[in-house]
DRENTORKOL-3810 file (N, C-alpha, C; in nm, 4 decimals):
REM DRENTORKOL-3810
@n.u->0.0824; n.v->-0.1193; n.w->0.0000; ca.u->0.0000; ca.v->0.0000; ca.w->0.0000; c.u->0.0869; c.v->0.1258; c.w->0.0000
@n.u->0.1963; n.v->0.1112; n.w->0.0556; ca.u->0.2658; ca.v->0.2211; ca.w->0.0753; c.u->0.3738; c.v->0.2832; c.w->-0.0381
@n.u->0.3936; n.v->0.1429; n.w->-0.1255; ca.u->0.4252; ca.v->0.1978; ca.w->-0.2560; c.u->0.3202; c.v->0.2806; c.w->-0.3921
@n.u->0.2063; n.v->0.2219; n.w->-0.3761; ca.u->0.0761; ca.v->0.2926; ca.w->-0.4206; c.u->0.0863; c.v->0.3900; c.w->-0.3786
@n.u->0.0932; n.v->0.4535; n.w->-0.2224; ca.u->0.0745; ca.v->0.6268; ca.w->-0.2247; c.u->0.1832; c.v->0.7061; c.w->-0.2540
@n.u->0.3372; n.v->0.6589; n.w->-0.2699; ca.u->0.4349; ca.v->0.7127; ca.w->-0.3268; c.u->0.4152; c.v->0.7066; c.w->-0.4573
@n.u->0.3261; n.v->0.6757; n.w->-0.5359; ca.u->0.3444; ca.v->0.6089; ca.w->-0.6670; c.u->0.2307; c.v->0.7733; c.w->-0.6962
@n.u->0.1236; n.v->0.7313; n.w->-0.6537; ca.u->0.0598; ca.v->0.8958; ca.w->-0.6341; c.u->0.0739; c.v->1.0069; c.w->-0.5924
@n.u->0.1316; n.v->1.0365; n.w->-0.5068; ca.u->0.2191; ca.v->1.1615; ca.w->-0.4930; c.u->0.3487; c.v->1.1917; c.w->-0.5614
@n.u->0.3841; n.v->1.1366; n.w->-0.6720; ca.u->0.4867; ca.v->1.1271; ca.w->-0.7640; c.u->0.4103; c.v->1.1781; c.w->-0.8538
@n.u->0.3334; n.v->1.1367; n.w->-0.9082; ca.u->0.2168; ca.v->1.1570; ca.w->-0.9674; c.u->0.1589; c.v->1.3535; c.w->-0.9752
@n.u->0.1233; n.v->1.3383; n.w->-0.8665; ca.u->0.0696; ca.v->1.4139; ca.w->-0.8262; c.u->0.1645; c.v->1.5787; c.w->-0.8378
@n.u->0.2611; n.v->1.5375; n.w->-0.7618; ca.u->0.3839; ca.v->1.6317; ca.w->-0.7843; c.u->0.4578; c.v->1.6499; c.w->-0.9170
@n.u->0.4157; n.v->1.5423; n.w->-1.0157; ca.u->0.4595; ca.v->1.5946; ca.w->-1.1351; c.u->0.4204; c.v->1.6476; c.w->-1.2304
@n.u->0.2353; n.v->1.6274; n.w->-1.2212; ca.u->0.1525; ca.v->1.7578; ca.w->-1.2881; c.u->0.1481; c.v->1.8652; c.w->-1.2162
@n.u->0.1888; n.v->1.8734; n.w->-1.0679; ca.u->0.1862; ca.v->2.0257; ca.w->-1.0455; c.u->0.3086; c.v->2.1270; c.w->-1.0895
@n.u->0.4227; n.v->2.0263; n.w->-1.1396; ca.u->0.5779; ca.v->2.0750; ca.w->-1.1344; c.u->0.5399; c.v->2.0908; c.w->-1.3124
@n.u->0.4619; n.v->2.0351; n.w->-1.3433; ca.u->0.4374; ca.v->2.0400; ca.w->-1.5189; c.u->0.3733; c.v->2.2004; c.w->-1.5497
@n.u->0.2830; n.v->2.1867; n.w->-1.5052; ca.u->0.1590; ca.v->2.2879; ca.w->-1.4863; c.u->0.2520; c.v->2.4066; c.w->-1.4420
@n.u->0.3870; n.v->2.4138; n.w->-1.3650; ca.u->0.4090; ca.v->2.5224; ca.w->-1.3010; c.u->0.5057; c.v->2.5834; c.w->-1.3973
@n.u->0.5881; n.v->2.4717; n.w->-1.4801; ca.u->0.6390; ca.v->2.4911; ca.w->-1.5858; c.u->0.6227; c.v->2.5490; c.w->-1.6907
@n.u->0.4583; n.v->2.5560; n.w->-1.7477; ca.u->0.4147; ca.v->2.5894; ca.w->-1.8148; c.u->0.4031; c.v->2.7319; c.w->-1.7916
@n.u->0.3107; n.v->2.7625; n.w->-1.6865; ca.u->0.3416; ca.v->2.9187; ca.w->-1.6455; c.u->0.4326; c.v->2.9742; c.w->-1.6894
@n.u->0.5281; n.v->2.9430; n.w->-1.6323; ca.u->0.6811; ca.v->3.0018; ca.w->-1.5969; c.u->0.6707; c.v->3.0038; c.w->-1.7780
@n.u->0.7114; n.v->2.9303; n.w->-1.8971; ca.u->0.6953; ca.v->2.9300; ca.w->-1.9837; c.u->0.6438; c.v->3.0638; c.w->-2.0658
@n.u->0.5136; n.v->3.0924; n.w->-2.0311; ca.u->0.4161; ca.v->3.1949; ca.w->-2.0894; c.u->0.4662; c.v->3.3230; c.w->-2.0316
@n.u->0.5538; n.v->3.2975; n.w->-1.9057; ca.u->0.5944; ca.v->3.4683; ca.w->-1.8604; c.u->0.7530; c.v->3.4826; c.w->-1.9107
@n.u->0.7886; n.v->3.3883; n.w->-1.9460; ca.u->0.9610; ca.v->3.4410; ca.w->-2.0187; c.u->0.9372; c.v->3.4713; c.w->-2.1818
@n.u->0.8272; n.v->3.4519; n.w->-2.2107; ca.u->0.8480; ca.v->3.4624; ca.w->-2.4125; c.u->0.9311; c.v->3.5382; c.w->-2.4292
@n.u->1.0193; n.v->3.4846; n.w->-2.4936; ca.u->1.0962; ca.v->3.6018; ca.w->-2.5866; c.u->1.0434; c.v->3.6633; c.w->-2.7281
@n.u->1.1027; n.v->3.7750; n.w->-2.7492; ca.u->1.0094; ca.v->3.8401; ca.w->-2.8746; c.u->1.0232; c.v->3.7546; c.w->-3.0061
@n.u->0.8955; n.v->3.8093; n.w->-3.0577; ca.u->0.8507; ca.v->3.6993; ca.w->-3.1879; c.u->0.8544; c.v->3.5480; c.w->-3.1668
@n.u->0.8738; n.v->3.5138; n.w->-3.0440; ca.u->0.8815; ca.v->3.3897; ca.w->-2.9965; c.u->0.7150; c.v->3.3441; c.w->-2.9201
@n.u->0.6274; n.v->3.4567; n.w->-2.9463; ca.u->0.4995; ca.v->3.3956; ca.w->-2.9211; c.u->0.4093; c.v->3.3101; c.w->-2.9527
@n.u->0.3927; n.v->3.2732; n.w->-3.0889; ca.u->0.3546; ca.v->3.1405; ca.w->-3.1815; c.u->0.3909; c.v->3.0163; c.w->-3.1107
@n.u->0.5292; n.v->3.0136; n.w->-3.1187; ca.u->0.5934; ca.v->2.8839; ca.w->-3.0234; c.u->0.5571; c.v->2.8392; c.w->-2.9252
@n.u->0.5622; n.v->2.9585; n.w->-2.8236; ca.u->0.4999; ca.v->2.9263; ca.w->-2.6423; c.u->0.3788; c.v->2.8860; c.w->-2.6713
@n.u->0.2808; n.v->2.9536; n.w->-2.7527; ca.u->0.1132; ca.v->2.8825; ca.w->-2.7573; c.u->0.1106; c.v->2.7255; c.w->-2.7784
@n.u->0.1933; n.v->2.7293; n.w->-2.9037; ca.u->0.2055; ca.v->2.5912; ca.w->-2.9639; c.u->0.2595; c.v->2.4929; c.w->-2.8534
@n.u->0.3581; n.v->2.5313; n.w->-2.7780; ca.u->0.3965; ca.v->2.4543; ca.w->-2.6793; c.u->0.3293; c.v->2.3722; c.w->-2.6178
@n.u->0.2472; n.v->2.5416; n.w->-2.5244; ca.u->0.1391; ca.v->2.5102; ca.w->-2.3978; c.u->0.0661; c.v->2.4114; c.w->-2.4709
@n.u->-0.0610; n.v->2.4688; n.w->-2.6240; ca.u->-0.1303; ca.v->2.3865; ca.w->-2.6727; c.u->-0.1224; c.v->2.2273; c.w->-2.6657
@n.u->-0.0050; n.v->2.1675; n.w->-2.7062; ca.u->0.0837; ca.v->2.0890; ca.w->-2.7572; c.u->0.0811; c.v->1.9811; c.w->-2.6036
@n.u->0.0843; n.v->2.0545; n.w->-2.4779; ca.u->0.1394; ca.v->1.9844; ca.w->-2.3641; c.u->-0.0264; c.v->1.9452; c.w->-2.3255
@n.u->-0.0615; n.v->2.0780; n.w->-2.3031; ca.u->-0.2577; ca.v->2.0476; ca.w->-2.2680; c.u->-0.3059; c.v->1.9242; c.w->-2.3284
@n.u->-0.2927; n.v->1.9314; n.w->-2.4604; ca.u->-0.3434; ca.v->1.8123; ca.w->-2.5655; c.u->-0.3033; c.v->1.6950; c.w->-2.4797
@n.u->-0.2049; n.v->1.6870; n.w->-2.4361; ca.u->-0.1297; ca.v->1.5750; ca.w->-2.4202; c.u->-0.1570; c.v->1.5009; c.w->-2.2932
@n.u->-0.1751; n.v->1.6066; n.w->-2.1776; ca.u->-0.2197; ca.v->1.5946; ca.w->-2.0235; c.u->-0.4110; c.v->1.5929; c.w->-2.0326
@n.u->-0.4417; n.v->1.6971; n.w->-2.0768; ca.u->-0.5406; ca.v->1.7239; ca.w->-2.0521; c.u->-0.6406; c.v->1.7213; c.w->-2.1261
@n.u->-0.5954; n.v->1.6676; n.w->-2.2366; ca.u->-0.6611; ca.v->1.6257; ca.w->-2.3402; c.u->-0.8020; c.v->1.7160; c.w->-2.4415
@n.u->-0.7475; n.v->1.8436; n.w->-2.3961; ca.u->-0.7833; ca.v->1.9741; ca.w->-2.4407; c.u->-0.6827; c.v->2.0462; c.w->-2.4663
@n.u->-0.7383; n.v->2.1222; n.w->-2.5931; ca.u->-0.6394; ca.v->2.2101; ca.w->-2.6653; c.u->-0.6786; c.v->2.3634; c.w->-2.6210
@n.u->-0.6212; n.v->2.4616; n.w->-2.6396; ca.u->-0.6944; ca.v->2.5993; ca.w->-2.5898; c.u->-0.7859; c.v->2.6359; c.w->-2.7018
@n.u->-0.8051; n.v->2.6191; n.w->-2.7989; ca.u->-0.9717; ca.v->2.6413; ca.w->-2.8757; c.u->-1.0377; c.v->2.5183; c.w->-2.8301
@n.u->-1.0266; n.v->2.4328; n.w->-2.7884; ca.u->-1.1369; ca.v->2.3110; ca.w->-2.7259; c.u->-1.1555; c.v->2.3999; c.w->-2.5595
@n.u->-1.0735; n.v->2.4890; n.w->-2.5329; ca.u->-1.1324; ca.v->2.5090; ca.w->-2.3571; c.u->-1.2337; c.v->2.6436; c.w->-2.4354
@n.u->-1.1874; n.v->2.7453; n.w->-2.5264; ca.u->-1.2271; ca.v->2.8610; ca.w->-2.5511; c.u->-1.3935; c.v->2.8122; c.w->-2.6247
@n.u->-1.4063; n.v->2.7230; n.w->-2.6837; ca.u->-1.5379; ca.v->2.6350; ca.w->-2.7917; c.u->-1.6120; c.v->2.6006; c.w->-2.6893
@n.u->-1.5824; n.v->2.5016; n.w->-2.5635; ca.u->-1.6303; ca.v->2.3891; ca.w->-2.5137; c.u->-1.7433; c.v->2.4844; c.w->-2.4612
@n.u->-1.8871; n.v->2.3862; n.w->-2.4276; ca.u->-1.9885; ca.v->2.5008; ca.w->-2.3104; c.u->-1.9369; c.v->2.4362; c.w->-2.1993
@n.u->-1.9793; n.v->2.5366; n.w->-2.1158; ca.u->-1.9241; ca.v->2.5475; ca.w->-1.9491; c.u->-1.9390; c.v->2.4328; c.w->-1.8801
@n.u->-2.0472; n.v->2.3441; n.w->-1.8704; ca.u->-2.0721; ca.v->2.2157; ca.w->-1.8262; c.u->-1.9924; c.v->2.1004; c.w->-1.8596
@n.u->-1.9963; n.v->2.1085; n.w->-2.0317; ca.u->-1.8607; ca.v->2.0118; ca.w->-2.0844; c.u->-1.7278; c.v->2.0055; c.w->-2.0483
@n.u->-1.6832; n.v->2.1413; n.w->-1.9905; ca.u->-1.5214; ca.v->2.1880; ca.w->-1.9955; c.u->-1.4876; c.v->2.1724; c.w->-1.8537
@n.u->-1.6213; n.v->2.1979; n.w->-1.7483; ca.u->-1.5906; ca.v->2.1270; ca.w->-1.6284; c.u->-1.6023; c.v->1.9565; c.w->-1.5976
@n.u->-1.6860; n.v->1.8818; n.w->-1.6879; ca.u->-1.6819; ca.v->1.7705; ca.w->-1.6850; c.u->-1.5785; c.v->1.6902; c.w->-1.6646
@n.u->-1.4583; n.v->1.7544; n.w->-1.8208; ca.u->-1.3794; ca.v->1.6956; ca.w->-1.8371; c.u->-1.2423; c.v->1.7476; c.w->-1.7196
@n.u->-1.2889; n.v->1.8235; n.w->-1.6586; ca.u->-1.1612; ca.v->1.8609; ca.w->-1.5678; c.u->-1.1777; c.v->1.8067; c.w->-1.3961
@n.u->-1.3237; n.v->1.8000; n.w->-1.4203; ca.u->-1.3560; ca.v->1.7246; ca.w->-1.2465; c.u->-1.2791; c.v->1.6385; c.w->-1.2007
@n.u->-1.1555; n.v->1.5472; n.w->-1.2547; ca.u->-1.0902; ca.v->1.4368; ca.w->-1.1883; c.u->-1.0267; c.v->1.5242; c.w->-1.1216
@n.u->-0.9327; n.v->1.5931; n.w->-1.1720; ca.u->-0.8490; ca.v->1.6663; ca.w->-1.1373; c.u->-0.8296; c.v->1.7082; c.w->-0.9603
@n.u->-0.7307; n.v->1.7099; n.w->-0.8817; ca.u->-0.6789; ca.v->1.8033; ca.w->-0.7885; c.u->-0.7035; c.v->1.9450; c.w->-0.7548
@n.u->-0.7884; n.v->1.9636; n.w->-0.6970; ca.u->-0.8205; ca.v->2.1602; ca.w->-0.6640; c.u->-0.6987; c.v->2.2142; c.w->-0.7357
@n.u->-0.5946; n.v->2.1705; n.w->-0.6502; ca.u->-0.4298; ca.v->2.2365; ca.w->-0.7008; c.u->-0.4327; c.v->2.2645; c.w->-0.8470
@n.u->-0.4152; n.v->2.1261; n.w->-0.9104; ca.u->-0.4289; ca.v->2.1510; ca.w->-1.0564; c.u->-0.4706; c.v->2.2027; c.w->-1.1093
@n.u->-0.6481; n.v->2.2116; n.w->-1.0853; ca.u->-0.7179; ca.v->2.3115; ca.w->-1.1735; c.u->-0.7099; c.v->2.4720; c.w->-1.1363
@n.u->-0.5861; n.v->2.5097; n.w->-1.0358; ca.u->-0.5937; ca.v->2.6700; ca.w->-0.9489; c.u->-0.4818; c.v->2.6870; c.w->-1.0650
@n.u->-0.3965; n.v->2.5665; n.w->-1.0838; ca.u->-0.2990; ca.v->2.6309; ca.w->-1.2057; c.u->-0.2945; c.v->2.6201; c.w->-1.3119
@n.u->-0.4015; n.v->2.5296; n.w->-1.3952; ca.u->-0.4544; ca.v->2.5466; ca.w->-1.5107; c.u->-0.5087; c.v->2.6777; c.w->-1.5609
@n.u->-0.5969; n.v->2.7451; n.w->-1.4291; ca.u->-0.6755; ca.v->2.8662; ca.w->-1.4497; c.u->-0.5797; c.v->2.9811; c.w->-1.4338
@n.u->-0.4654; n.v->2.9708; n.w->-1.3556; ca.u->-0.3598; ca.v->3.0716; ca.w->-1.3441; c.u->-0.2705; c.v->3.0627; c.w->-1.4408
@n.u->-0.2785; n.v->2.9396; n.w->-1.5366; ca.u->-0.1922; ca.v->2.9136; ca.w->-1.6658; c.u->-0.2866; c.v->3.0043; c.w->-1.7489
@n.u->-0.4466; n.v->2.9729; n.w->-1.8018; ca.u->-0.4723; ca.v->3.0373; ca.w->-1.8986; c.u->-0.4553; c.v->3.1808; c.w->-1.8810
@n.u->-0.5273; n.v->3.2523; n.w->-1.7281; ca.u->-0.4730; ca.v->3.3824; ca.w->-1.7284; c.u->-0.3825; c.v->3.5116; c.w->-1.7475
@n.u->-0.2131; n.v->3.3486; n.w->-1.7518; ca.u->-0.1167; ca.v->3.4265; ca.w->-1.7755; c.u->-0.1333; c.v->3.4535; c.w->-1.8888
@n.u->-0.1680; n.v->3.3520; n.w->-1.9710; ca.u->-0.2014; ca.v->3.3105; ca.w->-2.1871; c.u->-0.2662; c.v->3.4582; c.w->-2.1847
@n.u->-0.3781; n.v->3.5031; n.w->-2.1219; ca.u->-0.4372; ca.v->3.5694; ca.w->-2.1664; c.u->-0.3987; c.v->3.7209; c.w->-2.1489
@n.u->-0.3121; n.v->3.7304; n.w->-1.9946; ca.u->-0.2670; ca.v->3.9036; ca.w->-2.0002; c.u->-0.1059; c.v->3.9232; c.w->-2.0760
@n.u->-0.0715; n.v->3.8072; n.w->-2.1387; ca.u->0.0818; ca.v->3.8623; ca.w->-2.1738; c.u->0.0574; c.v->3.9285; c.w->-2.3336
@n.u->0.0897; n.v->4.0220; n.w->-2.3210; ca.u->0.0648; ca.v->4.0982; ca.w->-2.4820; c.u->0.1485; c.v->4.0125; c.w->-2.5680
@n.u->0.2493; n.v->3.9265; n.w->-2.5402; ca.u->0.3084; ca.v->3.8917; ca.w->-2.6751; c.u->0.2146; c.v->3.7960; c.w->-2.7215
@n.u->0.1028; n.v->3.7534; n.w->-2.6618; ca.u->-0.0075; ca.v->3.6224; ca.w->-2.7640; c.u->-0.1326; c.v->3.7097; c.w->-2.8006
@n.u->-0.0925; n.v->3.8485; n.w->-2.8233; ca.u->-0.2004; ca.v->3.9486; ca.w->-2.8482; c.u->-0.2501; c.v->3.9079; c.w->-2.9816
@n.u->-0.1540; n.v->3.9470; n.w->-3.0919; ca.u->-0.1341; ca.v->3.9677; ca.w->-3.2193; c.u->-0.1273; c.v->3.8101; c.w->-3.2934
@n.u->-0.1215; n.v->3.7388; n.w->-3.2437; ca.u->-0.0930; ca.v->3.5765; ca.w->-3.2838; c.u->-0.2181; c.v->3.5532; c.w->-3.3647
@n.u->-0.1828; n.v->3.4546; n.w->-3.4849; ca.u->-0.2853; ca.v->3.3705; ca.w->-3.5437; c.u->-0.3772; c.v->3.2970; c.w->-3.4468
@n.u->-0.4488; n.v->3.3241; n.w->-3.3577; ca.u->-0.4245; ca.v->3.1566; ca.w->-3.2692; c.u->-0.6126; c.v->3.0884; c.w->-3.2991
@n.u->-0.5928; n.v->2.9762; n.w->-3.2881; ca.u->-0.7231; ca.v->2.9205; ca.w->-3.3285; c.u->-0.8327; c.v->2.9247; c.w->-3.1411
@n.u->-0.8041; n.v->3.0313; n.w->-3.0746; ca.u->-0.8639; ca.v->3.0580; ca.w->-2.9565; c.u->-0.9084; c.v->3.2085; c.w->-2.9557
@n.u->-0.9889; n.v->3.2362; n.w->-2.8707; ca.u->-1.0613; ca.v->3.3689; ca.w->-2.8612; c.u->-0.9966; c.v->3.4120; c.w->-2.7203
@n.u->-0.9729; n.v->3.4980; n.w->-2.6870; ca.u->-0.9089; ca.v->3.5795; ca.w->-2.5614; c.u->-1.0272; c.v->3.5960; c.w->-2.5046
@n.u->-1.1672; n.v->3.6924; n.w->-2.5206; ca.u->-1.2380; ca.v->3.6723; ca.w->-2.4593; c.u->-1.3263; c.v->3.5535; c.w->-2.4028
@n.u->-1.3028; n.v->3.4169; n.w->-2.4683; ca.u->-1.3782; ca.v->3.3278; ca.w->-2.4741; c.u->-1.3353; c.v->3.2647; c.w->-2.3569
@n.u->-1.1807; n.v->3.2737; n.w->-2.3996; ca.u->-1.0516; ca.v->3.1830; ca.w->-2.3040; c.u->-1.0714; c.v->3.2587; c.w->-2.1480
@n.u->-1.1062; n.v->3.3795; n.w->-2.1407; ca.u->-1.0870; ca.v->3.4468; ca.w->-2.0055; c.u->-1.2568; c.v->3.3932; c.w->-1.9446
@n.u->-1.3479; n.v->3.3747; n.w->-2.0522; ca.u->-1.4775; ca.v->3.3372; ca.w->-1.9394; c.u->-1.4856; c.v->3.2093; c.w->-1.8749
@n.u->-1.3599; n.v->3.1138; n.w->-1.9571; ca.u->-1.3617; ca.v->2.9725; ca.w->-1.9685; c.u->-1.2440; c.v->2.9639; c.w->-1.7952
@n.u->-1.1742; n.v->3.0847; n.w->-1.7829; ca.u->-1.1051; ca.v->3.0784; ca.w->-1.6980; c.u->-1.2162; c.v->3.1257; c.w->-1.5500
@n.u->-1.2820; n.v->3.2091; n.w->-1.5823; ca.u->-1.3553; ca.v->3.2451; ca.w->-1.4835; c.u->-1.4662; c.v->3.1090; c.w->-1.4340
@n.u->-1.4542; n.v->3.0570; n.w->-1.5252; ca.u->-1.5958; ca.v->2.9217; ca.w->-1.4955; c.u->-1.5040; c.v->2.8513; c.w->-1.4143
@n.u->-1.3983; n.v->2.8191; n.w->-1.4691; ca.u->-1.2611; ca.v->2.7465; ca.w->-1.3768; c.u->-1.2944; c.v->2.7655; c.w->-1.2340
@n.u->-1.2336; n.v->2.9171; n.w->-1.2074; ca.u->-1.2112; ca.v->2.9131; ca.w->-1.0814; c.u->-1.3591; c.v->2.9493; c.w->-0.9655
@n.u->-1.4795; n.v->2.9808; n.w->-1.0558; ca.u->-1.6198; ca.v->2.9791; ca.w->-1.0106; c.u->-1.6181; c.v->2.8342; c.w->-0.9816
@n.u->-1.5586; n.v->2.6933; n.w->-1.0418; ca.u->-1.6007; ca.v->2.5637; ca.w->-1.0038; c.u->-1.4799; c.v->2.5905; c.w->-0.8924
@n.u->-1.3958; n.v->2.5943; n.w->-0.9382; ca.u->-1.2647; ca.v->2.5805; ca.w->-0.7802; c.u->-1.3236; c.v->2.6254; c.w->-0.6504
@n.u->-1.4175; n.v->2.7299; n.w->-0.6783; ca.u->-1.4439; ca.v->2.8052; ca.w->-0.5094; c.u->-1.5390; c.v->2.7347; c.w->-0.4666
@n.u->-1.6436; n.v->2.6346; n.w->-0.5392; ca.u->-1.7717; ca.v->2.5648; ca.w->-0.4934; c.u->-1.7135; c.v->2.4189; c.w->-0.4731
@n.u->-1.5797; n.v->2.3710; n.w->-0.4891; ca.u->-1.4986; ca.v->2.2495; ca.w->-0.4437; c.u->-1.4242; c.v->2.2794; c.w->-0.3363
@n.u->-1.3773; n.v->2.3961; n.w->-0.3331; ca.u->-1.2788; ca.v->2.4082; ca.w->-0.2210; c.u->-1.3284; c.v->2.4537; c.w->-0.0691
@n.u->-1.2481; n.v->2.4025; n.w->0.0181; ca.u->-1.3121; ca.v->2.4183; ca.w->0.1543; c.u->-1.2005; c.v->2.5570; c.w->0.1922
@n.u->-1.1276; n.v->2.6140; n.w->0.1291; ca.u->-1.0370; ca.v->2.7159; ca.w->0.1598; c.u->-1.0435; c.v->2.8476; c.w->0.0752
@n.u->-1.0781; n.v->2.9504; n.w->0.1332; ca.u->-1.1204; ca.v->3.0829; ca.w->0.0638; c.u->-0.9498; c.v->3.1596; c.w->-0.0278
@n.u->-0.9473; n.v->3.2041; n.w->-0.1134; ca.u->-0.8260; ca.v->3.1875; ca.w->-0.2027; c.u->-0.8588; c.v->3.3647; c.w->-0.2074
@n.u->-0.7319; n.v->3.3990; n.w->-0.1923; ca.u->-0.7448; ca.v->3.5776; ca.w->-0.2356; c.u->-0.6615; c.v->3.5866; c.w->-0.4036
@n.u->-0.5673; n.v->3.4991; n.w->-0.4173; ca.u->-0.5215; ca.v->3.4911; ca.w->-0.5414; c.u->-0.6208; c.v->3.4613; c.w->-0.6441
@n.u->-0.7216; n.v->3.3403; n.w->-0.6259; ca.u->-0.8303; ca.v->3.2864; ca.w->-0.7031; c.u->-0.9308; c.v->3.4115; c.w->-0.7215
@n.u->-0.9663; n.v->3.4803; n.w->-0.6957; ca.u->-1.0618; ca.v->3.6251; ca.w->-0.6520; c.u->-1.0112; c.v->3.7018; c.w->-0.7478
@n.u->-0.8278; n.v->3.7988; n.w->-0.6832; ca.u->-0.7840; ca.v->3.8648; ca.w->-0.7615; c.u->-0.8049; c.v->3.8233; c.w->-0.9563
@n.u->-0.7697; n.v->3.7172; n.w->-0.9532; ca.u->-0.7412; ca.v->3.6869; ca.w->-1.1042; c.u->-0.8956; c.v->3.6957; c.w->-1.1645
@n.u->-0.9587; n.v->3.6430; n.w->-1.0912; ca.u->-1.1242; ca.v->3.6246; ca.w->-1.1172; c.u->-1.2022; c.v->3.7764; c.w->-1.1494
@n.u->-1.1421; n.v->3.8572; n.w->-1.0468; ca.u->-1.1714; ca.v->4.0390; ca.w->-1.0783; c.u->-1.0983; c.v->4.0720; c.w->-1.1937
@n.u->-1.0034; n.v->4.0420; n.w->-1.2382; ca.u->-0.9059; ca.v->4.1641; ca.w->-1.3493; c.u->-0.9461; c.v->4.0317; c.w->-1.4741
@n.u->-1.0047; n.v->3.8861; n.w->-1.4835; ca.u->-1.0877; ca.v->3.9042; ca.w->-1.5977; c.u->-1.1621; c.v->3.9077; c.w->-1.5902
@n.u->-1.2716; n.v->3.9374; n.w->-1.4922; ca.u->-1.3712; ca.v->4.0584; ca.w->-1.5390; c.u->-1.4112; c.v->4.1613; c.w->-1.6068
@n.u->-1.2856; n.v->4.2029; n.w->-1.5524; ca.u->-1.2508; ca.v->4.3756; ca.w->-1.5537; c.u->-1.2088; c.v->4.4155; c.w->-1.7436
@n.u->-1.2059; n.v->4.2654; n.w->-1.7802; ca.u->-1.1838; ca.v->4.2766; ca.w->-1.9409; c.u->-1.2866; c.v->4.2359; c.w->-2.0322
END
């Protein structure tokens, strides 16, 4: 049994170390290097999460939480703090991208509207981010 819960918290710690990666990712772009980082993130989501960012920006709200309910509170606080970054860094302003910015920021707000009705812990970070896309 006790190799099973190391086996999950390995687990566990390596989509949050993935997920944190990704962030970190979206806040170093280098210039004209914005295409790439999307494609990246896109590229990794597909892969973990089995959503692309026009499948989170398309999906309706019920579907897009469906598919994320397995998930770890944790995970989905940095999925939603991943798209947010996607969405305030001006270098993915101007991009071809097959996603909507406004679509992507309501899809983030549904996020963390499901995070606060799962979580037993009141979040001032989850709030802040939740106000300034509003505020767009």
């Amino acid at each position: 049994m006790g190799i099973e819960k190391d086996f999950i918290k390995r687990e566990f710690e390596k989509l949050s170390l993935f997920l944190t990666g990704l962030i970190d990712t979206t806040k170093v772009t280098e210039p004209n290097e914005g295409q790439k980082t999307i494609d990246k993130v896109n590229d990794a989501l597909k892969e973990v999460f089995k959503l692309s960012l026009h499948e989170i920006s398309t999906s309706n709200d019920h579907e897009f939480i469906t598919k994320l309910s397995t998930y770890d509170e944790v995970h989905l606080e940095k999925l939603a703090t991943l798209l947010y970054e996607i969405i305030q860094n001006p270098d993915f302003t101007m991009l071809g991208q097959d996603f909507e910015k406004n679509s992507l920021s309501k899809k983030a707000i549904v996020l963390l509207n499901y995070i606060d009705s799962i979580s037993t812990t009141f979040s001032i970070n989850r709030m802040q981010i939740k106000n300034e896309l509003k505020a767009l």
